[in-house]
N, CA, C and O atoms as CSV, one atom per row, in Angstrom:
chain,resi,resn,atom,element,x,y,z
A,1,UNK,N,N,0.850,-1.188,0.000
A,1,UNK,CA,C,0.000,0.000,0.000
A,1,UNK,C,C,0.887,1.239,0.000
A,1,UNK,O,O,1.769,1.342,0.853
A,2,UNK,N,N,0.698,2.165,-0.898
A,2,UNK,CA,C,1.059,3.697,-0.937
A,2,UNK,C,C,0.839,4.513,-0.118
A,2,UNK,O,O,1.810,5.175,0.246
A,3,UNK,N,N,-0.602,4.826,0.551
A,3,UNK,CA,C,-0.819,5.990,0.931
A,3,UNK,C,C,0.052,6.300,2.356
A,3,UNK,O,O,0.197,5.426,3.211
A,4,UNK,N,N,0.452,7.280,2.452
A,4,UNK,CA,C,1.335,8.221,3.169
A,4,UNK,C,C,2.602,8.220,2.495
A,4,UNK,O,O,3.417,9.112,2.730
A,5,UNK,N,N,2.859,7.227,1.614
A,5,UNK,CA,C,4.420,7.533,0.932
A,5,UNK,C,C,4.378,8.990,0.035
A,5,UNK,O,O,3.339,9.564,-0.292
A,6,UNK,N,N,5.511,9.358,-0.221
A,6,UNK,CA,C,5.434,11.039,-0.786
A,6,UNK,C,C,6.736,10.407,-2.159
A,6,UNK,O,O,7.597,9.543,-1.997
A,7,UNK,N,N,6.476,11.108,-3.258
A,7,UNK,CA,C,7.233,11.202,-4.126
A,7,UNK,C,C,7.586,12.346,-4.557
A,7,UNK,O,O,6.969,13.330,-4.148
A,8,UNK,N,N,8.655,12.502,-5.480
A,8,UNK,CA,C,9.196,13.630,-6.302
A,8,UNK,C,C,9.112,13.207,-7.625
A,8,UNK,O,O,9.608,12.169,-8.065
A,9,UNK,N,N,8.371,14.163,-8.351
A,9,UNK,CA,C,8.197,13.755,-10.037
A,9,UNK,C,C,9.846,14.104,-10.442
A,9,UNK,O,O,10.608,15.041,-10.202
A,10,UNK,N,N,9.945,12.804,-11.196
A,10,UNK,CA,C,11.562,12.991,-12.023
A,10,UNK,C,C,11.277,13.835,-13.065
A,10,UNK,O,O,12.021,14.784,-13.314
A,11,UNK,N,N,9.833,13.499,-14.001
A,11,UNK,CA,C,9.808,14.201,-15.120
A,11,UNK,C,C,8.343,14.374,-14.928
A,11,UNK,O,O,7.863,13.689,-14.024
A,12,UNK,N,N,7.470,15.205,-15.641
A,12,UNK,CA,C,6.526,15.607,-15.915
A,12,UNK,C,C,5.473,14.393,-15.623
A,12,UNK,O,O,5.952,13.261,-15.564
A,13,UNK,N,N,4.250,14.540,-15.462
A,13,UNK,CA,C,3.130,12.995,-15.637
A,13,UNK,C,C,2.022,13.152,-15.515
A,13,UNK,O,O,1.681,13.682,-14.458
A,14,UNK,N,N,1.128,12.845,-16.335
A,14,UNK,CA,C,-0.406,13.177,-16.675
A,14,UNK,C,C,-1.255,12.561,-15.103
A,14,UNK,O,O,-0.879,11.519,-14.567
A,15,UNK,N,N,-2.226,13.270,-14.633
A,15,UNK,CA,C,-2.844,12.798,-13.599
A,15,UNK,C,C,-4.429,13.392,-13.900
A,15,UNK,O,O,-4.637,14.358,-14.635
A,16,UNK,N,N,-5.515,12.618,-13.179
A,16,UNK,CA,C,-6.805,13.398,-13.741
A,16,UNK,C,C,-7.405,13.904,-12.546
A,16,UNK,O,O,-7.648,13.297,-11.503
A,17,UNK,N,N,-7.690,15.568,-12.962
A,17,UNK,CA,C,-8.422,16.028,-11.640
A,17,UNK,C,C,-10.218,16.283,-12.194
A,17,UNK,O,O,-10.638,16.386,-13.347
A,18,UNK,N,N,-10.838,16.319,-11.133
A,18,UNK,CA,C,-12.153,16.659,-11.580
A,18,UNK,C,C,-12.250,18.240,-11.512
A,18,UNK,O,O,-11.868,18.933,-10.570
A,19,UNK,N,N,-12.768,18.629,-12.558
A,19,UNK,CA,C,-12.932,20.047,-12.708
A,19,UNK,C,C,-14.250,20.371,-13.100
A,19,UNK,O,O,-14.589,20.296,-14.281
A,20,UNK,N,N,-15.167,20.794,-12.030
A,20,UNK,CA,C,-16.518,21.277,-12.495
A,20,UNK,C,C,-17.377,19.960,-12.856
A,20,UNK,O,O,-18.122,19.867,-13.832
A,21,UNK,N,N,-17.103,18.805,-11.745
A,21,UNK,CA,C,-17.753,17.801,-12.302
A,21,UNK,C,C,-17.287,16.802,-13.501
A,21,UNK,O,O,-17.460,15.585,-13.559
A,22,UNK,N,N,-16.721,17.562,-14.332
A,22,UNK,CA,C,-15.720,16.405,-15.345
A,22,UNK,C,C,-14.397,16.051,-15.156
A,22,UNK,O,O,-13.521,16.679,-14.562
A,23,UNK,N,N,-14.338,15.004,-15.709
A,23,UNK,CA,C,-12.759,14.612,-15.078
A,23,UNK,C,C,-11.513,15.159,-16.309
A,23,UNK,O,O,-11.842,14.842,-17.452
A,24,UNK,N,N,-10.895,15.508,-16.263
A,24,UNK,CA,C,-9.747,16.135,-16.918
A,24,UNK,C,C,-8.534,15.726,-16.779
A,24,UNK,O,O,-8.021,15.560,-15.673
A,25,UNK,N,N,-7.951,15.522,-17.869
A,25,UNK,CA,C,-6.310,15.622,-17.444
A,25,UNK,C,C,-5.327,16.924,-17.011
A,25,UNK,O,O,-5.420,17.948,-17.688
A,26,UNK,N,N,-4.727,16.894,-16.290
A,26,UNK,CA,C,-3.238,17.930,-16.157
A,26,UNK,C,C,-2.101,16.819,-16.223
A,26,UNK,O,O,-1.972,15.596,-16.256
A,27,UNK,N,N,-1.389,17.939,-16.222
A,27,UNK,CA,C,-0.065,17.970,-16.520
A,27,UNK,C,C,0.823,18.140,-15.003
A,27,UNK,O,O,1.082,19.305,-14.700
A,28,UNK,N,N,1.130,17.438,-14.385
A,28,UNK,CA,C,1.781,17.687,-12.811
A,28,UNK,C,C,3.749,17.834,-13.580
A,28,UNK,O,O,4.441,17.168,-14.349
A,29,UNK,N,N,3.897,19.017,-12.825
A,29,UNK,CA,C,5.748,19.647,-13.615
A,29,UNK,C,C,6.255,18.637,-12.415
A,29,UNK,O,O,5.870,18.264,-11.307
A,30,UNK,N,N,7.533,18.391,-13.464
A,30,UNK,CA,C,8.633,17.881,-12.561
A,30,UNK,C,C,9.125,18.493,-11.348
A,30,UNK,O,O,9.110,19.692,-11.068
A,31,UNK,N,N,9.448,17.781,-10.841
A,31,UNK,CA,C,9.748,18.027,-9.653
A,31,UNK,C,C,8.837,18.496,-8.176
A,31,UNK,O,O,9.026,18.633,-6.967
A,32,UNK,N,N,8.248,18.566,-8.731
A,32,UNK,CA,C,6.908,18.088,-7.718
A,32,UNK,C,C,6.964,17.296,-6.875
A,32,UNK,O,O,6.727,16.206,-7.396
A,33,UNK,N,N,7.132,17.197,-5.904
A,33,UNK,CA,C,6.268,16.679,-4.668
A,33,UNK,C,C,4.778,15.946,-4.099
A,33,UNK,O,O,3.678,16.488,-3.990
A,34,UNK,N,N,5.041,14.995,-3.889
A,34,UNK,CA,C,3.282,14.679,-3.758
A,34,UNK,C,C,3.220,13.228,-2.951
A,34,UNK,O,O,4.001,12.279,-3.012
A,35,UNK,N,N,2.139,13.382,-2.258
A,35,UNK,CA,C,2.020,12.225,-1.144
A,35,UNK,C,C,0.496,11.864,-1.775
A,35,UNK,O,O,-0.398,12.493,-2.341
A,36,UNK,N,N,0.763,10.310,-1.288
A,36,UNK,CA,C,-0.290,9.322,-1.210
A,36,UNK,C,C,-1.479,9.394,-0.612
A,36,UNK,O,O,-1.413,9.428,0.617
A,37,UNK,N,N,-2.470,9.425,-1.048
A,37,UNK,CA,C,-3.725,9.805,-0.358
A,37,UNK,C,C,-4.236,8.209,-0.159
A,37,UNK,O,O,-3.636,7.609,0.733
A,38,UNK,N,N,-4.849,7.762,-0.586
A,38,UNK,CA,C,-5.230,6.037,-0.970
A,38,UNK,C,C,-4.975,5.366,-2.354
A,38,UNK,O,O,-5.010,6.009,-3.403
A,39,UNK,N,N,-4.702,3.951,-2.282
A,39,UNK,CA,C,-4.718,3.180,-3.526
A,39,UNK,C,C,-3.554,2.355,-3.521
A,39,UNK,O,O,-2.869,2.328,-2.498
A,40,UNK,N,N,-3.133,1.469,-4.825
A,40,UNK,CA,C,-4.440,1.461,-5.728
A,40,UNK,C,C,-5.453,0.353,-4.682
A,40,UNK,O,O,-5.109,-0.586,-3.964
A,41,UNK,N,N,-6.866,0.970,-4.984
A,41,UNK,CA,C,-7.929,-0.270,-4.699
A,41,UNK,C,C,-8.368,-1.177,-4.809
A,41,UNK,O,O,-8.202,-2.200,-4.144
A,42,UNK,N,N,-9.395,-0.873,-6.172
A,42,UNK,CA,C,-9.805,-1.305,-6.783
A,42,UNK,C,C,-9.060,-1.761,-8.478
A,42,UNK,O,O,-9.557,-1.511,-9.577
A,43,UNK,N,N,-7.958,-2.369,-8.232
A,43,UNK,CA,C,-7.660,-3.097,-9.149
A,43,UNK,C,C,-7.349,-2.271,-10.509
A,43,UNK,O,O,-7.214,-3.027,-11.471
A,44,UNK,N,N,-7.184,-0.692,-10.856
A,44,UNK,CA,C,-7.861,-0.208,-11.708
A,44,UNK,C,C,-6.080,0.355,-12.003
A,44,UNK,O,O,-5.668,0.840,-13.057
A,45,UNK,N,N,-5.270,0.113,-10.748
A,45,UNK,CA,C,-4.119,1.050,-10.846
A,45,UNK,C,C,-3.462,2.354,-11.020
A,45,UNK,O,O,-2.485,2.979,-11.433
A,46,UNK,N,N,-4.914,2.375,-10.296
A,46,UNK,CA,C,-5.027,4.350,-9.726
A,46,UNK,C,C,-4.629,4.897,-8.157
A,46,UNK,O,O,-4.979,4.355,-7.109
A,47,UNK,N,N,-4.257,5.447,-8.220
A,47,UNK,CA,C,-3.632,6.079,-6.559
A,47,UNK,C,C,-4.626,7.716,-6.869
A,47,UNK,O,O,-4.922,8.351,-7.881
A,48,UNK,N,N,-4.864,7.871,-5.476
A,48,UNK,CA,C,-5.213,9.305,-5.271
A,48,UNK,C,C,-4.050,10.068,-4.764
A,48,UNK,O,O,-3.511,9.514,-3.806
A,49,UNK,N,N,-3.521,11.163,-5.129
A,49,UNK,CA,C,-2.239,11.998,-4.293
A,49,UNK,C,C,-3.016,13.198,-4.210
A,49,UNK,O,O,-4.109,13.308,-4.765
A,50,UNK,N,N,-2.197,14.572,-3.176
A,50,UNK,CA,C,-2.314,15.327,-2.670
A,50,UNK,C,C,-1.555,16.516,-3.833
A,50,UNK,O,O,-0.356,16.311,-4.028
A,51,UNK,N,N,-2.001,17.363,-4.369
A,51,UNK,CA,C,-1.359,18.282,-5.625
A,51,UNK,C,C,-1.895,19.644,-5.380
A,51,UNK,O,O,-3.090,19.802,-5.629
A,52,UNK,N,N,-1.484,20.253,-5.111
A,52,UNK,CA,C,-1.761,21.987,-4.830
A,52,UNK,C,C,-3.214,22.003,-4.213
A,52,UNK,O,O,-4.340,22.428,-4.475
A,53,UNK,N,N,-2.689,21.455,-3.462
A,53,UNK,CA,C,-4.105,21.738,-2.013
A,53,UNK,C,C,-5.227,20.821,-3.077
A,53,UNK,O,O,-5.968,21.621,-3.650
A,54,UNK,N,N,-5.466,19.632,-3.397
A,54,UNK,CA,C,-6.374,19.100,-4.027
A,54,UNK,C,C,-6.026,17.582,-4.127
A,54,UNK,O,O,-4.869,17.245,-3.876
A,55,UNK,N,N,-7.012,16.586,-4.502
A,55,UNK,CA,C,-6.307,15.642,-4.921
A,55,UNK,C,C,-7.220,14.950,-5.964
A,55,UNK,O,O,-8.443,14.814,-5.966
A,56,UNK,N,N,-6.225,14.532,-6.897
A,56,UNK,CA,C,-5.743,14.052,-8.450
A,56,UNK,C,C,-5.680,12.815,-8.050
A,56,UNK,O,O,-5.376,12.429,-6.921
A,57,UNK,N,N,-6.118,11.838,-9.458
A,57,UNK,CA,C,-5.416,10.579,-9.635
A,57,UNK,C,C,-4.275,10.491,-10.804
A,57,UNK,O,O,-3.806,11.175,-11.714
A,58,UNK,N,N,-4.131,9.174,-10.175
A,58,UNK,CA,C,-2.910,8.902,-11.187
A,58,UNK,C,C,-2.268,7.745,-11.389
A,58,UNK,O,O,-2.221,7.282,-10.249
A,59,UNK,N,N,-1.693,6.906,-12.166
A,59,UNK,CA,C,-1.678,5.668,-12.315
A,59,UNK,C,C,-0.401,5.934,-11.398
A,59,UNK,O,O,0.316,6.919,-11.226
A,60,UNK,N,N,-0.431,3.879,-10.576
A,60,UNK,CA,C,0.582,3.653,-9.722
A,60,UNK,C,C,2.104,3.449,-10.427
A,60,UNK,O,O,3.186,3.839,-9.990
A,61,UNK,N,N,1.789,2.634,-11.781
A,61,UNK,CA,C,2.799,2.838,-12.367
A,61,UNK,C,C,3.610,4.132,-12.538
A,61,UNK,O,O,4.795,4.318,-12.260
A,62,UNK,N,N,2.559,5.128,-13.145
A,62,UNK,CA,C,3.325,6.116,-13.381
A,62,UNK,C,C,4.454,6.771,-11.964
A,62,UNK,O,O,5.604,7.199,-11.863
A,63,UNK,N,N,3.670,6.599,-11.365
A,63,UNK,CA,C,4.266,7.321,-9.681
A,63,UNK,C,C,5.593,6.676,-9.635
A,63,UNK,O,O,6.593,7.369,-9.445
A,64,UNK,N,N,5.679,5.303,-9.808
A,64,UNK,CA,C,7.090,4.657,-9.893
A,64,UNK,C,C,7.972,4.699,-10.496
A,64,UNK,O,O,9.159,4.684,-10.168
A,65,UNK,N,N,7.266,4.786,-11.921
A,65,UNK,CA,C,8.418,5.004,-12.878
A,65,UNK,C,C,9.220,6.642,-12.875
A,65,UNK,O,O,10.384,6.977,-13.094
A,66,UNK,N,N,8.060,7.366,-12.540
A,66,UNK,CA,C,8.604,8.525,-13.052
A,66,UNK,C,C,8.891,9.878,-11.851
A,66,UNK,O,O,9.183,11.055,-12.061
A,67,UNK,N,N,8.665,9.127,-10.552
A,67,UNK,CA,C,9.236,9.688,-9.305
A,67,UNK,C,C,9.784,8.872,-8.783
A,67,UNK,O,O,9.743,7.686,-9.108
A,68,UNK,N,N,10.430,9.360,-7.837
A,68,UNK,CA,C,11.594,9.045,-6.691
A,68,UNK,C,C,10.811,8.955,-5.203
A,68,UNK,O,O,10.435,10.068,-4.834
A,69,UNK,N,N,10.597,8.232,-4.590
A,69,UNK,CA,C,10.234,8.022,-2.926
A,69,UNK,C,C,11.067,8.767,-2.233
A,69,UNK,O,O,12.255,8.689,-2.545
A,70,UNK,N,N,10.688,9.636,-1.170
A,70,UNK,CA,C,10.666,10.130,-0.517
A,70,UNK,C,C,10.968,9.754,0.997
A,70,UNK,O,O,10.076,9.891,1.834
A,71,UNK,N,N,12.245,9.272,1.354
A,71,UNK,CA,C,12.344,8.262,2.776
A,71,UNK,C,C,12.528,9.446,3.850
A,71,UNK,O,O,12.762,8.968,4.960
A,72,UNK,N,N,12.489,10.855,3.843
A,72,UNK,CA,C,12.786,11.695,4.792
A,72,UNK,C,C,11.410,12.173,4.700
A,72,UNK,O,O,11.131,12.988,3.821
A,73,UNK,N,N,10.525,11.754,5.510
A,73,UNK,CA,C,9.299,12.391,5.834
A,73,UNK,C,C,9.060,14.232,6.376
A,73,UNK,O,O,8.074,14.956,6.233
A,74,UNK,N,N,10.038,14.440,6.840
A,74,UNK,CA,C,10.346,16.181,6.976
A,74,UNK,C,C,10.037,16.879,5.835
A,74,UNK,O,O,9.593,18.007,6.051
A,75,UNK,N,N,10.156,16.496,4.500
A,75,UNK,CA,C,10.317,16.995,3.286
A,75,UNK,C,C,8.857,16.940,2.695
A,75,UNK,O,O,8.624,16.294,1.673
A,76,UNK,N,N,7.765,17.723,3.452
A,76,UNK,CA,C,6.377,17.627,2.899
A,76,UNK,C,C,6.100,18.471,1.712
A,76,UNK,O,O,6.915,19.335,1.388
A,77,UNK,N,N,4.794,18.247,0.908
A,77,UNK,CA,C,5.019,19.249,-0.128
A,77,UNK,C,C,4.193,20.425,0.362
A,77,UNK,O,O,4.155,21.468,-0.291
């Protein structure tokens, strides 16, 4: 299980927020920061994270491949 782990985006990575009821993609910039909210659950290989006061999904893969874990918990975003 993920949630409370925190990552750093290495490079850029698509995540979907709901905006006005529809779901949307952004664009989360490198180097970003971002902790685990829940997931994945339901099998679907989605994690919820924490992104400028909000939270986004985003595939678990992506979180792995394309951030770095975070083992110094001091370092919140």
């Amino acid at each position: 299980m993920l949630a409370g782990k925190q990552f750093k985006l290495e490079r850029a990575t698509l995540a979907i927020d709901n905006i006005g009821g529809r779901r949307r993609a952004v664009t989360i910039s490198c180097g970003t920061v971002l902790k685990v909210a829940s997931g994945p659950n339901n099998g679907d290989g989605m994690v919820k994270v924490h992104w400028e006061d909000r939270i986004v999904e985003m595939f678990e893969v992506d979180l792995n491949v394309r951030g770095t874990e975070i083992t110094d918990q001091s370092a919140t975003p």
